[in-house]
C-alpha positions as CSV (number, residue, x, y, z in Angstrom):
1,X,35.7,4.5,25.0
2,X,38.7,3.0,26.9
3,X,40.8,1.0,26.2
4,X,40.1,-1.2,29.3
5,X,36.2,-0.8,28.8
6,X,36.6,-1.9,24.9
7,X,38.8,-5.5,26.4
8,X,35.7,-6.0,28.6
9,X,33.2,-6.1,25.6
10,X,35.4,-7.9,23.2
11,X,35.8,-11.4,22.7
12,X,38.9,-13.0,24.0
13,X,40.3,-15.1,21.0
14,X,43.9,-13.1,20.2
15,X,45.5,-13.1,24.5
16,X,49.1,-14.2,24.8
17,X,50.4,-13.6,21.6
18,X,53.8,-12.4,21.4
19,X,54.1,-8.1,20.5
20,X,53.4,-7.9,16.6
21,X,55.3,-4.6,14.4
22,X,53.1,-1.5,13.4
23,X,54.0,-3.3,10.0
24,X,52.1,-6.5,10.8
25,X,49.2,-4.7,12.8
26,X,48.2,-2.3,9.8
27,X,48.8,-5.4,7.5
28,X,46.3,-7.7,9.7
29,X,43.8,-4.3,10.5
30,X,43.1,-2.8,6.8
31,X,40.8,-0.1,8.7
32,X,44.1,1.0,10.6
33,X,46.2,0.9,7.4
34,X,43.4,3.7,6.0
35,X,44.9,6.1,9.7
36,X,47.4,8.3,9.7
37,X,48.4,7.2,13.5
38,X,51.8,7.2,14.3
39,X,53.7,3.5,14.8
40,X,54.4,4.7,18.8
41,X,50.4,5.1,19.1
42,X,49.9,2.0,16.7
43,X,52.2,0.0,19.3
44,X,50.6,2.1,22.6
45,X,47.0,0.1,21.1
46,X,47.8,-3.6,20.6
47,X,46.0,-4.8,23.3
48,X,43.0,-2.9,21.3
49,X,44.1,-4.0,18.1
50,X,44.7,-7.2,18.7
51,X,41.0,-7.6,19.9
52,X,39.7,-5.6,17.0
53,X,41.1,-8.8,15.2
54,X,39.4,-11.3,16.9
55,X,36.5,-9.2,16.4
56,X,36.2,-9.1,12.9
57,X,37.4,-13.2,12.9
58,X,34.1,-14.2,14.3
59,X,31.8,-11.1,12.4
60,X,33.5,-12.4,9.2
61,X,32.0,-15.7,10.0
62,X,28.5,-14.6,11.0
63,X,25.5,-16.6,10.9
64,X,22.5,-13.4,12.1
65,X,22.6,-12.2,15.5
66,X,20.5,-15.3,17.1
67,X,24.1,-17.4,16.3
68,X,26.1,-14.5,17.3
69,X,29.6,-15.5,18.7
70,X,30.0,-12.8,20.9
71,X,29.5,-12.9,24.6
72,X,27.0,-10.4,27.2
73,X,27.1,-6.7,26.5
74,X,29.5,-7.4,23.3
75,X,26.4,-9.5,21.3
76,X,25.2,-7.3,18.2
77,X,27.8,-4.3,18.7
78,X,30.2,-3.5,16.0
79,X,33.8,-1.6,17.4
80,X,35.2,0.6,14.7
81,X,38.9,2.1,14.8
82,X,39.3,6.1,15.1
83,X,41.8,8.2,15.2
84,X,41.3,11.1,18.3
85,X,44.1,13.6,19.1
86,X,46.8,11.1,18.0
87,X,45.7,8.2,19.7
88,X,43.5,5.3,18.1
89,X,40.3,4.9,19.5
90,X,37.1,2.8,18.5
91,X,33.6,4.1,17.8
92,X,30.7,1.7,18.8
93,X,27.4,0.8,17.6
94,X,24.6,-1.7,16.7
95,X,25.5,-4.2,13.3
96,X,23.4,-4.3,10.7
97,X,22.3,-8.4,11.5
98,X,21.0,-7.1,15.3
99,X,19.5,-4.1,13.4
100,X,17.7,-6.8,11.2
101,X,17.0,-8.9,14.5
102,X,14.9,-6.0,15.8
103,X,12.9,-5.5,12.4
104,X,11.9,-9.2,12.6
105,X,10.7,-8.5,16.4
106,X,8.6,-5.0,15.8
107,X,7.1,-7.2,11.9
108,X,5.9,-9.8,14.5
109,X,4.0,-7.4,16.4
110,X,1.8,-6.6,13.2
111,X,1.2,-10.3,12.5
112,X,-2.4,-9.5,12.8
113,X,-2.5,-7.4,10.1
114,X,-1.2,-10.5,7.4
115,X,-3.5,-12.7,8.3
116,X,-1.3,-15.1,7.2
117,X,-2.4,-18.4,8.0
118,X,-1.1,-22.0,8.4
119,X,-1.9,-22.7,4.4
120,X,-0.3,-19.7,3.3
121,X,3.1,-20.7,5.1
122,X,3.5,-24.0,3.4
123,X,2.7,-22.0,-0.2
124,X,6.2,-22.4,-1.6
125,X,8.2,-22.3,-4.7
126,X,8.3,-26.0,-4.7
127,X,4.4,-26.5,-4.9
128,X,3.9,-23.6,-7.1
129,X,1.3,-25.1,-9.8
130,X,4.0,-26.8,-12.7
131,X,2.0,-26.0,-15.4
132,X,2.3,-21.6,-14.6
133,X,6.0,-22.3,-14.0
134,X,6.4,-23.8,-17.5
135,X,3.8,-20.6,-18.7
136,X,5.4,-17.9,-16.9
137,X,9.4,-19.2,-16.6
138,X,11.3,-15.2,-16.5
139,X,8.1,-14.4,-13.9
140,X,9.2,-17.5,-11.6
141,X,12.8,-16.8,-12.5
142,X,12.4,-13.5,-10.8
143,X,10.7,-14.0,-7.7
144,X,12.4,-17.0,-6.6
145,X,15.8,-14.8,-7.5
146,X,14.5,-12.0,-5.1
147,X,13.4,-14.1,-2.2
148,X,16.9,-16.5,-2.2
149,X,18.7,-13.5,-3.2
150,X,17.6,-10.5,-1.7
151,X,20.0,-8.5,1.5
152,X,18.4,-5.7,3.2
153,X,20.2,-2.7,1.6
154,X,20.1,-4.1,-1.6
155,X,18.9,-1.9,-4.2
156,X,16.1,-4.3,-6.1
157,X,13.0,-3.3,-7.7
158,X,9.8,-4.6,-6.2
159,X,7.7,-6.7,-8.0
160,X,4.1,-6.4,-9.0
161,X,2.1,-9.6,-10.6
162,X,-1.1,-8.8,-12.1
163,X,-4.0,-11.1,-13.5
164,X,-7.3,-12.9,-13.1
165,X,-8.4,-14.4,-10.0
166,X,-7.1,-18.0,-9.0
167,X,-3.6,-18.1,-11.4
168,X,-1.4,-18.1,-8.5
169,X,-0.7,-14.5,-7.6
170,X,-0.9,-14.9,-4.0
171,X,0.6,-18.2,-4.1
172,X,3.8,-16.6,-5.4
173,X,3.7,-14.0,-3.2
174,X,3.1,-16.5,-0.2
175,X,6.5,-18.5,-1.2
176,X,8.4,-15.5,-1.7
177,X,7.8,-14.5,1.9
178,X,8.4,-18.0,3.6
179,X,11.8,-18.2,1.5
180,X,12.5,-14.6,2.8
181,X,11.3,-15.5,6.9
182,X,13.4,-18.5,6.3
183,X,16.5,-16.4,5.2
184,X,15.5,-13.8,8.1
185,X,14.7,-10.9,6.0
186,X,12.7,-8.9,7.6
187,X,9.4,-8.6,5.9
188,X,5.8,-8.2,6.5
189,X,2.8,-8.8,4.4
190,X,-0.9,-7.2,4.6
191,X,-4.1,-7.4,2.1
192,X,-4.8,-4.0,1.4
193,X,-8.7,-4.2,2.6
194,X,-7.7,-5.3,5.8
195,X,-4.8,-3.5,6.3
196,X,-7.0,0.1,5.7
197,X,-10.1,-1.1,8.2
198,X,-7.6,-2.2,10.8
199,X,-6.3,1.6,10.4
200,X,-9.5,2.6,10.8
201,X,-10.5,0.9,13.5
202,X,-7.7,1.7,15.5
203,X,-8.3,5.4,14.5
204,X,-12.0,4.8,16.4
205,X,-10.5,3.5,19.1
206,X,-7.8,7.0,19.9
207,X,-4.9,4.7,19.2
208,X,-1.9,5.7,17.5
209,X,-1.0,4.7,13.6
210,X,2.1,6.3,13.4
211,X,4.1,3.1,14.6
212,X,2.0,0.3,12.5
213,X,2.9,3.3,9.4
214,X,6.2,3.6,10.2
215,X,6.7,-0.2,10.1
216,X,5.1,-0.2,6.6
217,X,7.0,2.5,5.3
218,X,10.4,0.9,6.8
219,X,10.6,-2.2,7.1
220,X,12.8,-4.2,4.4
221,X,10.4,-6.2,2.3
222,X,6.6,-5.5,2.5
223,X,4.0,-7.1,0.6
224,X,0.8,-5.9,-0.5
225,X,-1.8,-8.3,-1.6
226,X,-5.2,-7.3,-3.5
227,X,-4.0,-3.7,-4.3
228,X,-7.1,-1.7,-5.7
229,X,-9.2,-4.3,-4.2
230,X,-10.1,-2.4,-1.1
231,X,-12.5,0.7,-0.9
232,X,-10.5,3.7,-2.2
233,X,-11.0,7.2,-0.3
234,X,-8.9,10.1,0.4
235,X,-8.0,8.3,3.7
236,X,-7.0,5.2,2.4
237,X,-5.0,6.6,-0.7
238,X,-3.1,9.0,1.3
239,X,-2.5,6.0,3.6
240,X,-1.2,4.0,0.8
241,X,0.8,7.3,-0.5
242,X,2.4,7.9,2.6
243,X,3.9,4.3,2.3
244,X,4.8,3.8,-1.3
245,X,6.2,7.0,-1.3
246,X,8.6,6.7,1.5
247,X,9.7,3.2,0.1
248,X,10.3,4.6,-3.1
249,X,12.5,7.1,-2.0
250,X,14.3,5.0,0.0
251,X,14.3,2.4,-2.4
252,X,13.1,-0.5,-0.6
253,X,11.5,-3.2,-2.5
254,X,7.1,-3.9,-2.6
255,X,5.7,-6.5,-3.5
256,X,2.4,-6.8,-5.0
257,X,-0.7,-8.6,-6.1
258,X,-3.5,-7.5,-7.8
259,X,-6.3,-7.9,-10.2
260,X,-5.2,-4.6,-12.1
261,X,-2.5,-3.8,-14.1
262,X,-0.8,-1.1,-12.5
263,X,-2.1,1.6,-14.9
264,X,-5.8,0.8,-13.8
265,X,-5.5,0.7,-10.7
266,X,-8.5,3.0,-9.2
267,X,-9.5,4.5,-12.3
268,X,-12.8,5.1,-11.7
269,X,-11.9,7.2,-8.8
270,X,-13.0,10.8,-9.2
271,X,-10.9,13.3,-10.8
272,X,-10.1,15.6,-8.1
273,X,-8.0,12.2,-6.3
274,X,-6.2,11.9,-9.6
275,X,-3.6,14.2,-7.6
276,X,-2.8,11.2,-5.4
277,X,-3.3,8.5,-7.7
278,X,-1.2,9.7,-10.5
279,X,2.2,9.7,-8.8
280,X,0.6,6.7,-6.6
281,X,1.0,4.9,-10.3
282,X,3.8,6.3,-11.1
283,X,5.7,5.3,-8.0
284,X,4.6,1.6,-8.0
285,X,5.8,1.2,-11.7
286,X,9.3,3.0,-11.1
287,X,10.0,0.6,-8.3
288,X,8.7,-2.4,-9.8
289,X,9.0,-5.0,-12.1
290,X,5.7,-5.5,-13.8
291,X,4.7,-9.2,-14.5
292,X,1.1,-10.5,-16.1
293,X,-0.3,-14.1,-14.9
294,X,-3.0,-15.3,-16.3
295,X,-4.2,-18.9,-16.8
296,X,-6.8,-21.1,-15.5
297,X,-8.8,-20.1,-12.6
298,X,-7.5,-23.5,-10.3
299,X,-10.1,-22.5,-8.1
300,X,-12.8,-23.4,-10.4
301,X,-10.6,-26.0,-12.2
302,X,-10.6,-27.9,-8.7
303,X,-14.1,-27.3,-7.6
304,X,-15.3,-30.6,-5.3
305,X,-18.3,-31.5,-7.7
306,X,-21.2,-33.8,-5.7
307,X,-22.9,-36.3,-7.9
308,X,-26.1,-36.9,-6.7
């Protein structure tokens, strides 16, 4: 890219400065201090250099690419230094908080899929029931670590809560997503029965799953809830394979719910799946931390009771 091209894109915070040394340019630039360029081509770029500068002043301040500092065409880019038969050069590209800005977007188009309603975004940490806080502290400790914590392309296990019905599994799995939506992580969350008949149903219809698997298998948190709830077949396990797998090996982080303790999940399945659910298993524990919540069902313990 020219030089001329790269002063169009750049923000204009460094003009009218008086000529700085080589010196002072590879002292203010670490990248260029890591070139071998010459100090004639280190002076030739100061124009370049000194709007690398003002560059990185307003990416080392930045907020995610909906508060981005830049201007037009320069919103979202990141200008690296290079070196090219002598002469510095940058090479261009998207950052990593418009990267993240486009996962949120292509998550929102699979809303459907959550079901997530109005309830389940005011399920927080804060009204988390007390009394399974005080039960389960290094569980809490965890999750609410993870969702105030958590950068995409950090490596952190998932985490996988197992126990009774009405404890507060989803509840915690809830607040860990509207921390992470707050933060702007990109994330997306799906119950596993609806997730496999909406896969279904668009396989009736002759529409494409690859993009909705893709997402799954991609994007940087994704939630499960209900694992080994839904009706297990050799569709829907090499479905679910297909995901975990992919996430595993690129070590993104699940997150799951379930009745089952990861061991059991879909053991009465027949024998001849056991070659899918096996390293399905084994997969999900590798990447996860494993938590148990039990407890009082607060379902029942807050049934509306009629006196007649």
């Amino acid at each position: 890219m020219s030089f001329e091209r790269v002063a169009e894109l750049l923000p204009k915070v460094v003009r009218n400065r008086p000529s700085r040394s080589p010196e002072e340019l590879r002292r203010l630039l670490p990248a260029l201090a890591e070139l071998a360029a010459t100090d004639e081509a280190v002076l030739r770029a100061e124009p370049l250099l000194l709007e690398l500068l003002g560059q990185e002043q307003i990416c080392g301040a930045c907020r995610g690419y909906d508060r981005c500092g830049k201007m037009g065409d320069a919103r979202g880019m990141y200008h690296r230094l290079a070196l090219y038969n002598g002469e510095l050069t940058v090479e261009t590209g998207y950052c990593q908080p418009y990267r993240d800005h486009l996962t949120v977007q292509r998550a929102a188009k699979y809303d459907s899929y959550s079901l997530r309603t109005q309830y389940d975004r005011q399920l927080t940490f804060a009204n988390f029931p007390e009394q399974q806080k005080i039960r389960k502290p290094k569980l809490y400790s965890v999750a609410y670590a993870f969702a105030t914590q958590f950068t995409p392309g950090d490596q952190m296990k998932g985490l996988y809560i197992f126990g009774p019905a009405g404890v507060g599994k989803t509840h915690l799995l809830h607040a860990m997503l509207n921390r992470l939506e707050e933060r702007r992580v990109p994330c997306v969350f799906v119950r596993a029965d609806s997730l496999f008949d909406r896969l279904r149903s668009m396989i009736g219809e002759n529409r494409d799953i690859e993009p909705a698997l893709n997402l799954f298998s991609t994007v940087s948190v994704l939630a499960i809830d209900e694992i080994g709830q839904e009706r297990p077949n050799e569709f829907t396990l090499e479905k679910l394979f297909r995901i975990v797998n992919q996430r595993f090996a690129a070590k993104l982080p699940t997150l799951y719910a379930s009745n089952f303790a990861p061991p059991d999940l879909y053991g009465r399945m027949h024998s001849d799946m056991l070659a899918l659910t096996d390293p399905l298993k084994s997969r999900i524990i590798g990447s996860s931390r494993v938590a148990y919540l039990d407890g009082d069902d607060y379902r029942i313990t807050h049934m509306e009771l009629l006196d007649d």
